[in-house]
C-alpha positions as CSV (number, residue, x, y, z in Angstrom):
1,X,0.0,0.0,0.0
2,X,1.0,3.7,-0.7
3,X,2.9,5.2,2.1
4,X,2.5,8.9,1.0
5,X,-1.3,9.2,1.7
6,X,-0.9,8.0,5.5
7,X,2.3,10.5,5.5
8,X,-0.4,13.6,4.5
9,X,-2.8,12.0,6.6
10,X,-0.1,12.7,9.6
11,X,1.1,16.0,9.0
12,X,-2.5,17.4,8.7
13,X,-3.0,16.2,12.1
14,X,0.3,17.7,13.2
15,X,-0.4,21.0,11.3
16,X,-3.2,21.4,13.1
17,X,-2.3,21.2,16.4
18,X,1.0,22.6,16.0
19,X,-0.1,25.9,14.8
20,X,3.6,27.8,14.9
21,X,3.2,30.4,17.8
22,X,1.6,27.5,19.5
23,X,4.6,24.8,19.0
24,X,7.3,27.8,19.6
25,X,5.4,29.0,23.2
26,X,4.8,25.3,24.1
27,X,8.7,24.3,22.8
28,X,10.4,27.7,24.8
29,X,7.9,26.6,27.8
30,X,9.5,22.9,27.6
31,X,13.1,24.1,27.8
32,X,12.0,26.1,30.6
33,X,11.0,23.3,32.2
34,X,13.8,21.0,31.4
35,X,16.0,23.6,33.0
36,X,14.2,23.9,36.5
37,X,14.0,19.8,37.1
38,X,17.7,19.6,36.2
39,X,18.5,22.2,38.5
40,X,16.5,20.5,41.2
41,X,18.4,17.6,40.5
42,X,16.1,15.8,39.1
43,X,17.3,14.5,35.2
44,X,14.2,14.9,32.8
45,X,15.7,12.5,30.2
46,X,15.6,9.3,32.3
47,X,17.7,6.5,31.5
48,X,15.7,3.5,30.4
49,X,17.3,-0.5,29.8
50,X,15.9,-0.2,26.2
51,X,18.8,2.2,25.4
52,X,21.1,-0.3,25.7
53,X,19.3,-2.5,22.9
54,X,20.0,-1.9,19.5
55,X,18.3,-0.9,16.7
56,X,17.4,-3.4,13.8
57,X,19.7,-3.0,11.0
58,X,16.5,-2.8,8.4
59,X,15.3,-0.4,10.7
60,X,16.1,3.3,9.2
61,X,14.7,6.8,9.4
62,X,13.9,6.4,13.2
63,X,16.2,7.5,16.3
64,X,17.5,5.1,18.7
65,X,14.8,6.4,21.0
66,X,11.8,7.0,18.3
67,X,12.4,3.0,17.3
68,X,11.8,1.9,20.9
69,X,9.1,4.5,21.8
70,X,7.1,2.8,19.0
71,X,8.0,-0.5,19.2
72,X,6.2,-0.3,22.9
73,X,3.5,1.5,21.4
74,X,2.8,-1.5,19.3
75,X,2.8,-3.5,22.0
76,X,0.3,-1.5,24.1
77,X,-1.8,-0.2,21.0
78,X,-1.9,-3.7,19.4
79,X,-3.1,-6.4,21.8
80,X,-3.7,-8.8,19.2
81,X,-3.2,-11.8,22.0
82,X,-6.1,-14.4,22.5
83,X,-8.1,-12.3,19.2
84,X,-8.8,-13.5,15.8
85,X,-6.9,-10.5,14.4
86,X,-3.4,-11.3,13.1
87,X,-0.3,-11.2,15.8
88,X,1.3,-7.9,16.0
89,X,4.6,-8.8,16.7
90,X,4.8,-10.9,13.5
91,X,4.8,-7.7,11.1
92,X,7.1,-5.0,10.8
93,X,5.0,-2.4,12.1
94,X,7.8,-0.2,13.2
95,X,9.6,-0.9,9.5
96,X,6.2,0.7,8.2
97,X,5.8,3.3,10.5
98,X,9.6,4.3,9.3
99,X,8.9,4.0,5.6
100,X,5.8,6.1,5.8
101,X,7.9,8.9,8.1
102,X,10.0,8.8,5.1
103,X,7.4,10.8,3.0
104,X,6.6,13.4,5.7
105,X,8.2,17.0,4.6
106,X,11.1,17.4,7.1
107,X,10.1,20.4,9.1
108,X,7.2,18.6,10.0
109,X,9.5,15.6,10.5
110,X,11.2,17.7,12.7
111,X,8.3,18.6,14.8
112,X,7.1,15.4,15.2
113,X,10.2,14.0,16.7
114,X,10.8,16.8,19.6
115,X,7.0,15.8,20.3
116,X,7.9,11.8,20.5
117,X,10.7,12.7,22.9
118,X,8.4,14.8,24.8
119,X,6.1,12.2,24.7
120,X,8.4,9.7,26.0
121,X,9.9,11.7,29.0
122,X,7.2,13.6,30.1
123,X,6.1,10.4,31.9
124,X,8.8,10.8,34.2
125,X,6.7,13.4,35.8
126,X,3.5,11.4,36.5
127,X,5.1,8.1,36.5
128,X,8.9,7.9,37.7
129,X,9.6,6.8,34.2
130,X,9.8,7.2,30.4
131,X,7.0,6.0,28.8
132,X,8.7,3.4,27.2
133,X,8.8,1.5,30.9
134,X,5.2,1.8,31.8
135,X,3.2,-1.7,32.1
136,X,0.8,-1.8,29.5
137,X,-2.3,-0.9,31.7
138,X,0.0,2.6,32.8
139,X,0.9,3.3,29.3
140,X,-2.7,2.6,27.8
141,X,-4.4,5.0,30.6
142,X,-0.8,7.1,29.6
143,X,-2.7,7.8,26.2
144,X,-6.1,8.4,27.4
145,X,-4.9,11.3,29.7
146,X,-3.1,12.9,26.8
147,X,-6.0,12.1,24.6
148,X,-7.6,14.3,27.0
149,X,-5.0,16.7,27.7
150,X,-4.1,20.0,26.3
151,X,-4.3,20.4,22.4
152,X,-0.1,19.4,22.0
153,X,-1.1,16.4,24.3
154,X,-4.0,15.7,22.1
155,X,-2.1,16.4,18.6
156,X,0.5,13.8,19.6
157,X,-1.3,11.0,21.1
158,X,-4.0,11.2,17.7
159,X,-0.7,11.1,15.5
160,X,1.2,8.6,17.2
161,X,-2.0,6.4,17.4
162,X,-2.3,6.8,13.6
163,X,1.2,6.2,12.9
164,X,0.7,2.8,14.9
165,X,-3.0,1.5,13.4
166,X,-1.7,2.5,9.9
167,X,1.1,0.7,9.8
168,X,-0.7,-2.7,11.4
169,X,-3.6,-2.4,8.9
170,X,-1.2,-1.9,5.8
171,X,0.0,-5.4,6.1
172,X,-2.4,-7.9,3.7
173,X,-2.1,-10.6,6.5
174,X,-4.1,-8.4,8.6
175,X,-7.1,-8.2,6.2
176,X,-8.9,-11.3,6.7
177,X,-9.5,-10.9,10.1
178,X,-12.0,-8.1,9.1
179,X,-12.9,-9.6,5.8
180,X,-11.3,-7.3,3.8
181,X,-10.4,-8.4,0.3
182,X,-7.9,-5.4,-0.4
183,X,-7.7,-1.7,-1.8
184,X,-10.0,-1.6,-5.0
185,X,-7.1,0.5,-6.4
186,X,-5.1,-2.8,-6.5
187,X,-7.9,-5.2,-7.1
188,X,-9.2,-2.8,-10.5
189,X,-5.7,-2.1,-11.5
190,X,-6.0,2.1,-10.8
191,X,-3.4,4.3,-11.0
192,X,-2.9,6.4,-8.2
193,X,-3.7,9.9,-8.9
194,X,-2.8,11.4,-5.3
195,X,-4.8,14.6,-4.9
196,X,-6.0,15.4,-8.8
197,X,-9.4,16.7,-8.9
198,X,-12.5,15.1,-9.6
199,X,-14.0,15.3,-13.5
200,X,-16.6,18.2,-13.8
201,X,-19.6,17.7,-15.5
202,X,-20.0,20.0,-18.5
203,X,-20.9,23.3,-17.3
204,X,-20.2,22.7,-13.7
205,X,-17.8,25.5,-12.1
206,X,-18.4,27.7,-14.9
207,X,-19.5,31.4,-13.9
């Protein structure tokens, strides 16, 4: 399947939620705060025992920290155990999310990662920990409170969430389960046109 459309589908999210004076007070205000905790002795970016695991080797386009943020999030976002939908952990969701990062224009690339480390650490406020250490149940209710949470909150949880589904529901094997025969773009043999406009009937849009 195409990675571009989920890419556009992403950035539109991130857009608009990171308007620009928004992301700039809300980035300056997270410095802020990164300077206070390490002045009261208190280390915002936590050390976790996933940053002493590697990264795949087919793994590119993500940081050391981005691969294992979302290789939890698969875990917690996926529960595919003891379902009739396909295991999670036997497709490359990460890979996917990667490839369809790849498309995303790169200040909005860049945007999305400061968010995913904020995302990570700020758990350490309201958890002792990066989110990458929660137990599931902790990192699931994690996502409801910034599902809930101010518009940044809300802008990253949504995009992370879509990142995650997307790249699970791109894989074929994943399509029975829900008895879903494929894209009729593949199945009919379309091109893909991307955002070209519809045909106009004759006379429609004229003055």
């Amino acid at each position: 399947m195409n990675s571009v459309s989920p890419a556009r589908q992403v950035s539109r999210t991130l857009q608009q939620g990171f308007g620009r004076r928004r992301f700039l007070k809300w980035t300056l205000m997270g410095g802020a705060g990164v300077a206070a905790v390490a002045a009261g002795g208190f280390a915002l970016l936590r050390r976790s025992a996933l940053d002493d695991q590697p990264v795949p080797a087919d793994i590119s386009g993500l940081s050391h920290s981005e691969y294992h943020l979302f290789a939890r999030c698969q875990q917690v976002l996926l529960p595919t155990e003891g379902t009739e939908l396909h295991p999670s952990d036997s497709l490359p969701v990460v890979a996917n999310v990667a490839a369809i990062l790849s498309f995303m224009a790169a200040p909005v690339r860049k945007q999305l990662g400061m968010g995913l480390s904020l995302f990570d650490n700020a758990a350490v406020f309201s958890h002792g920990c990066r989110f990458v250490d929660l137990d599931d149940d902790s990192a699931r209710r994690y996502f409801d409170q910034w599902g809930q949470g101010a518009v940044i909150q809300r802008t990253l949880a949504t995009a992370i969430k879509q990142l995650t589904y997307t790249a699970y529901w791109r894989e074929p094997a994943t399509w029975p389960a829900v008895e879903f025969d494929g894209p009729v773009t593949d199945k009919w043999g379309l091109a893909y046109l991307g955002n070209a406009p519809l045909p106009q009937e004759d006379g429609e849009g004229r003055v």
